[in-house]
N, C-alpha and C positions, 0 to 999 in steps of 0.2 A: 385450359386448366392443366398443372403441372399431374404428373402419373402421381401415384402412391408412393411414398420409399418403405422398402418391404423392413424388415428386421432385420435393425445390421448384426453380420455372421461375425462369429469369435475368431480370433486367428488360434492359428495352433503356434501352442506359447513355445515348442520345442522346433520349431523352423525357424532356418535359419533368414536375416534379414525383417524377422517378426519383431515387437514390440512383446515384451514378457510379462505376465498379468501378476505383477506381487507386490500390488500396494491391496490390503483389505480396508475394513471400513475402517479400522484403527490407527493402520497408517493414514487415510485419507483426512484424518477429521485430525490429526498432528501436521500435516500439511497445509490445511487450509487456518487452523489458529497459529501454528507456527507463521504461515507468511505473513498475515495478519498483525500481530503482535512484535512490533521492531521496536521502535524509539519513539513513537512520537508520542502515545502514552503518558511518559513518563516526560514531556517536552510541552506541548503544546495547550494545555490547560495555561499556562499562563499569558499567551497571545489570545485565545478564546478568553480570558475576563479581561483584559485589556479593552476587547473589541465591545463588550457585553456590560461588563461593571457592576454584576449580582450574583449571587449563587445560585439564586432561583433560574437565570439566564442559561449560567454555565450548566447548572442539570439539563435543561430543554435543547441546548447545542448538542446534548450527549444524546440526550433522550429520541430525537427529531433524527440525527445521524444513524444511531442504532434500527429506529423504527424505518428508515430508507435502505441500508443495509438486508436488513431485515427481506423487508419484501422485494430487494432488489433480489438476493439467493433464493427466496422461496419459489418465487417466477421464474430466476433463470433454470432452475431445474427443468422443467418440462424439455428448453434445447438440449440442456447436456444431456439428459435420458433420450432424445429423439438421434442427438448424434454423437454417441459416446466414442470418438475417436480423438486422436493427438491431434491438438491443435488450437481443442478448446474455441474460445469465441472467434478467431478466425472463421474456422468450421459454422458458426451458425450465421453469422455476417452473412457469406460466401452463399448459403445455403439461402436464405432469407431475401439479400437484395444483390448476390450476384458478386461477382470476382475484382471490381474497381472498387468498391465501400469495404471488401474484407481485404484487399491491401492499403488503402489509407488507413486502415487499423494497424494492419502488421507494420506496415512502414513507422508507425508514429510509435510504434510497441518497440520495436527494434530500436531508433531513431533517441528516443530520452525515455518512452514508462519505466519499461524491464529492466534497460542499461542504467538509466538515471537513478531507478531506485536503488539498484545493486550499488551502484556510487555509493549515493547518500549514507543507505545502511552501513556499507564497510567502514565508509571515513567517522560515523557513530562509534560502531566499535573502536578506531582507531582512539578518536577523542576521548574516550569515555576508562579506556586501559593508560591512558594518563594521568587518571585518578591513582594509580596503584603505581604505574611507574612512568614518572615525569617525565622523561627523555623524549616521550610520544607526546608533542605540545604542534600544533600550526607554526607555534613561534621557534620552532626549532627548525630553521631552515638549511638543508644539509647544500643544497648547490640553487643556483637559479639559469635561469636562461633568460638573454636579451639580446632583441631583435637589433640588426642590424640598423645603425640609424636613429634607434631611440633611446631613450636617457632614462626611461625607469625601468624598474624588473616587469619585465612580463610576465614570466611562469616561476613562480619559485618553486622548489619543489622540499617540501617539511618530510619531516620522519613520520606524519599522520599520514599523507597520502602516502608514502613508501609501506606503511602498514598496512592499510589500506588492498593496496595492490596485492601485496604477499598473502592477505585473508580469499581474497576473490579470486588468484590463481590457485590456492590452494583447495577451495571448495569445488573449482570447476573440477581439480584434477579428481578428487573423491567420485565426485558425480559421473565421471568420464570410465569412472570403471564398472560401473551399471547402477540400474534403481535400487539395489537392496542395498548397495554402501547408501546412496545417499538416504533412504529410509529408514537405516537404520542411528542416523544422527541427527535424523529430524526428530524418531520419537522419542531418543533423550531425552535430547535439548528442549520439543514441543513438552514433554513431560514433566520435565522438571522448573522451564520457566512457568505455566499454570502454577503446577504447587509455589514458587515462590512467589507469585503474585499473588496469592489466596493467601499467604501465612504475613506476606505485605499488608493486605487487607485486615486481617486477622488483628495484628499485633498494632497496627493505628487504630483499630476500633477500642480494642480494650488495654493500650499501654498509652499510643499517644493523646487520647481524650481531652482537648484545652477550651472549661468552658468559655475564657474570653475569645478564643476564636469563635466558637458556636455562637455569642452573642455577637461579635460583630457581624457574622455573615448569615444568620438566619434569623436576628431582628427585623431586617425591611427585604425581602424577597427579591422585589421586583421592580425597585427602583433603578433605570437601565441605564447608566452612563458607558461614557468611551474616554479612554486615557490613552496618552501618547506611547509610546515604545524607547527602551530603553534609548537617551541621547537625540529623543525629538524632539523639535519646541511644540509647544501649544498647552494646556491647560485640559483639565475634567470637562467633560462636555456630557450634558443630559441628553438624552434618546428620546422623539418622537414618537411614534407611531409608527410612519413612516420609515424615518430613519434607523430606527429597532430591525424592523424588517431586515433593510438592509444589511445592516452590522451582523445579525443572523446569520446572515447568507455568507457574508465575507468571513465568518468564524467558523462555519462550518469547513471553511479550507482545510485547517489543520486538522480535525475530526474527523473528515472523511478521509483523509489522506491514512492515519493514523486508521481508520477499516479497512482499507482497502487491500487488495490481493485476495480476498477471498473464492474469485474464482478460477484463482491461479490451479487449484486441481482440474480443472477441467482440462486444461494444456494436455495432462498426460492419462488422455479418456482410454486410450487402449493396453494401457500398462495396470488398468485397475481391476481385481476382479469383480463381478457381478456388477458392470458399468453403471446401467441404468436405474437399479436401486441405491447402489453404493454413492455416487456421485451426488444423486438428491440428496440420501441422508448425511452425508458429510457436510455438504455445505449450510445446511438448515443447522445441525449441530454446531459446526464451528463456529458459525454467527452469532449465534445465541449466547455458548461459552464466553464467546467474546465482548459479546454487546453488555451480557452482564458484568463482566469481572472489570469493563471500563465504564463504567455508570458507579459502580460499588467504591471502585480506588478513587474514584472523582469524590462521592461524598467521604473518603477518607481524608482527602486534600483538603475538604472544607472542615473537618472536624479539629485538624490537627493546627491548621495556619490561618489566619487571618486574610481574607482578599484584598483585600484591598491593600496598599502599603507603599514604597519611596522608592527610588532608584537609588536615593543617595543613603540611605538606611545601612546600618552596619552589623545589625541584627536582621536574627530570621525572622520575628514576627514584623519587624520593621518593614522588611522586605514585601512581605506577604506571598502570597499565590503569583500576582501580577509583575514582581521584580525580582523572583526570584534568581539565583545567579544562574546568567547563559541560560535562565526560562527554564534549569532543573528544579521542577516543581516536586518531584517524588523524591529526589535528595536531599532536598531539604528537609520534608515528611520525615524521611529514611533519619537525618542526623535530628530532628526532633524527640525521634522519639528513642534514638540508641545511641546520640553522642557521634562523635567524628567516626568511631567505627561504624557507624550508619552507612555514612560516605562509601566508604570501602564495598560493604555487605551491597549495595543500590549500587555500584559500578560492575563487580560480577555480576551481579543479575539481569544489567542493562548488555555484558558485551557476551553472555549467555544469548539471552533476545535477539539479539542484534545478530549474532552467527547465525541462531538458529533459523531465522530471516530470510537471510542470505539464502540460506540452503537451502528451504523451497521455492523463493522465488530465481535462485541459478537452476535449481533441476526441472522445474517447467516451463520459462521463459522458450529454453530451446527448442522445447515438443513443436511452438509454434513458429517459428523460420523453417524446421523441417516440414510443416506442413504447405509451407508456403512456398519452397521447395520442389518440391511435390507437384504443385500446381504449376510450376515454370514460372513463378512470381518473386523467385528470389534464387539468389546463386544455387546452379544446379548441383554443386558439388557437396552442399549441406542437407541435398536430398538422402542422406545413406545414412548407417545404421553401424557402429564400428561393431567389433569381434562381443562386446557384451552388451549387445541389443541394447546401447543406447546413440541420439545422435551425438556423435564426439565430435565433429567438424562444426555441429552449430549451436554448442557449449564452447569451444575455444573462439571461436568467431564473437561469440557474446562477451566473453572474457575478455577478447581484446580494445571490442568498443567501451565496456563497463572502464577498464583499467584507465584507456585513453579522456573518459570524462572525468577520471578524478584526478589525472593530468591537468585539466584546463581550468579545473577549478569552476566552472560556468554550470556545472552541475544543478544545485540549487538554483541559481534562475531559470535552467531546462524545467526541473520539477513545475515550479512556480506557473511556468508556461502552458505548459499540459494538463494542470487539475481541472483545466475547463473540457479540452478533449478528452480527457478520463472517462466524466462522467458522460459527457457528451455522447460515447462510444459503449457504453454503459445505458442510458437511454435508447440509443437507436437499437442495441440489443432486445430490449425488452420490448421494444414497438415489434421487431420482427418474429414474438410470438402471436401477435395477435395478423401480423400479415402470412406467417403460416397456417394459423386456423383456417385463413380463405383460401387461400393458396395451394392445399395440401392437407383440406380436411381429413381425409380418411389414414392419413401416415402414421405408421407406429407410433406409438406415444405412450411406454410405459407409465409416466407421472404425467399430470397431467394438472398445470400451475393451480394450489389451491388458490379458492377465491375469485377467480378468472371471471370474469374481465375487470372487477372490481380491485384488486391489491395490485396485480400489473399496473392496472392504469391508475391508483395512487405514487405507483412509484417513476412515472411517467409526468405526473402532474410535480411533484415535491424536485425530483431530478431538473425539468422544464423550468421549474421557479428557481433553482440554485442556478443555472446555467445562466438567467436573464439577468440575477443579481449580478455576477459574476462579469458579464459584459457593459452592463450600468455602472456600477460602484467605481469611487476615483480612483480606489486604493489598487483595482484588481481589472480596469475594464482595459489595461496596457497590457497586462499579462493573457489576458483571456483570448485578445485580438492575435499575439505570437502565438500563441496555442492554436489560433487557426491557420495561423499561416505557417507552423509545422505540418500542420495535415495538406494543409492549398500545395507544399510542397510537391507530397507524395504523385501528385496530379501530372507534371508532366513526365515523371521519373515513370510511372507505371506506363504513359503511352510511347516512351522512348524504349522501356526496357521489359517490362511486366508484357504488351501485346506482343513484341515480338516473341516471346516463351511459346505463343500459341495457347489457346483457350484451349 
């Protein structure tokens, strides 16, 4: 049986090469709904009723997302409070099942989650600042590049990705001068996108109110169909039992995706003060924040628009929730209820989100390649700490890979590929509190997971069921299978490169 680990020691925040302790709980709980709260919010309610085809549906995709959410932070807490250092879930991986599972994490982290989502997000922002000024279009292609030999363009490169790039070098550079720059335009931005999202909620509950939409979508509840995607063939298809299930599972892609990062505060454990309290309550709050305020704007989607609706419709109610244009479902809400300046108002507030996004998932992404680092499992020269105690070698390193995948444009299929190993690594997280209990009974443990062994292993059980759908289903079982063979990757890279570092 493994020793005890005693009480990890604070550092002294005034030594040099130290991690500085100046995120409190308010910073923390703006960091974890900040990373939280990007784009997909306001996106992906319309592929979840697509997959589903009732409002009663779409609440239970929310509801089932949020309740896994939920007790996925409540549970993880116990690790972050046992090992409240930089690096976050590496560290507890590492900890729990040993240095080859806590680098197929970091590798697949580095590889497309943290870089892929910094894509995704920027190029959101990029998109979504072409509402205000059109010059920022995909369709505006400033130069391309073609490979020798072949006759179509391979990489074009648009004024969104050029945007793009300039938002994600410009955030790394903020963060590059220490935590209290970047902490201080998280709690803005985490600041002010809530309040807009509440006066969001606000002003569709009592401005956009359309009883014919309430009647279409809360007359038959629970009657479950599936509709094609904008430009597919095939027709309405009723839902099984069986098949419900499924479609469940495949919709909860964009929903969970759309939670996640929440425990992107854990990455920067030793920059926080009063780790082991502060980290539980941040992440237990953030969740909640969040799980409410997207379950609330979802019944405001149904109050204001009709779900169900045409591709070829040339109205909003036409349209519905389901074809809504480019699936912006809260812009359409937004110009429902305020007119084309809707538009406008819901484009700030989406590339508000979207920065503020960025900005905590760039400034704790890095916590964990420096930990990894550290351990001789990643370039050693990302192990340091620049002049204001942050890592600045593996924020520019992140930068570079983040910018290069919005280069290739293969972004989104990266994403796509990984939502299975997300949870996947997410799952095995939460198994390795319960293989600590045996492991390591007596080991500090300020929190201590409520509900144990019960809520863990609901989210164990729920996590287990999306991941089986995930690899079953036709739609998603091509992407689930690359998703592991990003990680199958990381396998011979760490015994080429990771054991020679030395254990």
């Amino acid at each position: 049986m493994a020793s005890p680990l005693p009480a990890p020691p604070t550092p002294d925040n005034n030594s040099p090469g130290h991690f500085k302790r100046a995120l409190t709980l308010f910073d923390a709980v703006m960091l974890v709904t900040g990373s939280m709260i990007g784009s997909g919010i306001f996106l992906v309610s319309a592929d979840i009723s697509r997959q589903v085809g009732s409002a009663g549906w779409l609440l239970v995709v929310w509801l089932l997302t949020g309740l896994i959410t939920m007790a996925g932070a409540i549970s993880y807490g116990e690790l972050a409070a046992m090992f409240p250092k930089v690096g976050g879930q590496y560290v507890y991986l590492r900890e729990a099942f040993g240095r080859l599972v806590a680098f197929l994490y970091g590798w697949t982290l580095f590889l497309v989650i943290q870089t892929g989502v910094i894509a995704a997000v920027a190029v959101a922002f990029a998109k979504f600042t072409g509402v205000i000024w059109p010059w920022f279009s995909v369709n505006n292609v400033l130069f391309s590049i073609t490979l020798p030999g072949w006759h179509t363009t391979v990489f074009p490169f648009s004024s969104v990705q050029l945007l793009a790039i300039i938002l994600i070098v410009a955030i790394t550079a903020v963060n590059a001068r220490g935590v209290k720059a970047g902490k201080l335009i998280q709690n803005v931005l985490g600041s002010t996108k809530l309040v807009a999202l509440a006066l969001l909620i606000l002003f569709g509950l009592f401005l956009g109110l359309n009883a014919e939409a309430v009647q279409a979508n809360f007359h038959d509840l629970w009657t479950a169909t599936r509709s094609p995607a904008p430009g597919a063939a095939g027709g309405v298809l009723p839902l099984g039992a069986g098949s419900l299930v499924i479609a469940i599972g495949m919709a909860m892609t964009g929903s969970l995706f759309s939670s996640d990062s929440w425990n992107n505060i854990g990455f920067a454990g030793e920059e926080i003060q009063n780790p082991e309290r502060t980290l539980v309550r941040s992440m237990a709050l953030g969740t909640a924040i969040v799980t409410t305020l997207y379950i609330l704007i979802n019944v405001v989607y149904l109050l204001v628009l009709p779900l169900k609706g045409s591709p070829e419709a040339t109205t909003l109610a036409g349209r519905g929730i389901q074809y809504a244009t480019d699936d912006r479902v809260a812009t359409a809400v937004a110009e429902s209820v305020m007119g084309q300046a809707g538009a406008y108002v819901l484009a700030v507030l989406i590339m508000l989100s979207t920065f503020g996004a960025n900005n905590g998932i760039i400034l704790s992404g890095a916590r964990a390649y420096f930990a990894m680092a550290k351990d001789g499992l990643f370039f050693p020269s990302l192990a340091t700490l620049n002049r204001a105690g942050v890592p600045g070698r593996a924020l520019w390193v992140q930068c570079l890979w983040a910018s290069l995948l919005c280069l290739s444009g293969s972004y989104g299929q990266l994403l796509n590929y990984v939502m299975f190993s997300v949870i996947l690594f997410y799952l095995i997280t939460i198994i390795g509190i319960f293989v600590l209990r045996r492991t390591r009974p007596d080991a500090h443990r300020p929190y201590r997971a409520w509900g144990y062994p019960v809520l863990p292993g609901i989210y164990v059980a729920l996590a287990s069921a999306f991941c089986v759908i995930l690899l079953i289903a036709p739609d998603t079982a091509e992407y689930s299978r690359y998703g592991l063979g990003l990680v199958a990757l990381g396998l011979p890279v760490y015994f080429l490169f990771g054991r020679k570092m030395g254990a």
